[in-house]
N, C-alpha and C positions, 0 to 999 in steps of 0.2 A: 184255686181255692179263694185269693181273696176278693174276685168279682162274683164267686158264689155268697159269700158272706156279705157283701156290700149291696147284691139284690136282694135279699132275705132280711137285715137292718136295716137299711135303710125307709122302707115303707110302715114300720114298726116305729120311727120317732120321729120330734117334733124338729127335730134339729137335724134334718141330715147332712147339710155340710161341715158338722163337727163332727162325723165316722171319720175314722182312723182305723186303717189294719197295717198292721205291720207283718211281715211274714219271714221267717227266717229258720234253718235248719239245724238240728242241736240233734246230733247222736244219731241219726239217719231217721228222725222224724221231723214232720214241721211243726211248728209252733207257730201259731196264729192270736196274733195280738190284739184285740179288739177294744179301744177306745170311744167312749160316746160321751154328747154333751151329759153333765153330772143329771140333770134335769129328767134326762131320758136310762137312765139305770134302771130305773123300777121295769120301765115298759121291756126293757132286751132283759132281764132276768125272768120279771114275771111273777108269777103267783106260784110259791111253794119250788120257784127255778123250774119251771114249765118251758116256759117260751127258751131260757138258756138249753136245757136239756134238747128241745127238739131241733133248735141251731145244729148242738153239736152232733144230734144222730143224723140229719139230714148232712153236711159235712161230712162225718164220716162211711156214713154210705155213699156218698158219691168220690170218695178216695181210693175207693175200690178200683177204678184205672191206676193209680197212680204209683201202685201197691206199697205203699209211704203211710207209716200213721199219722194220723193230725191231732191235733192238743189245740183247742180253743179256749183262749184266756180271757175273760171279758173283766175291763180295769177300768179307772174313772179317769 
């Protein structure tokens, strides 16, 4: 999941060596932590959380191998 998420932000801002995902397992789901430079928030939430919502539906349609739910957190 987090080289999914790290192709998908990455080309989305101005600062890609400030992405951060952290990934880690709470209650037999994963939780995906996603950090970006402050600068670049607007562009990964987006308009009205557009561009956040379609992260997390693209993520979780493809966790459907993994049969694990995912929780994308996007933090500053």
């Amino acid at each position: 999941m987090k080289k999914l998420i790290e192709t998908i932000v990455k080309p989305l801002v101005d600062h890609p060596e400030d992405v951060r995902i952290g990934v880690e397992e709470r209650q037999g789901r994963l939780v995906c932590s996603l950090s970006v430079h402050p600068e670049d928030m607007g562009k990964v939430i987006g308009k009205q959380g557009r561009v956040a919502s379609a992260i997390r539906t693209v993520v979780n349609s493809a966790e459907g191998a993994s049969r694990k739910r995912v929780r994308v957190d996007i933090m500053d």
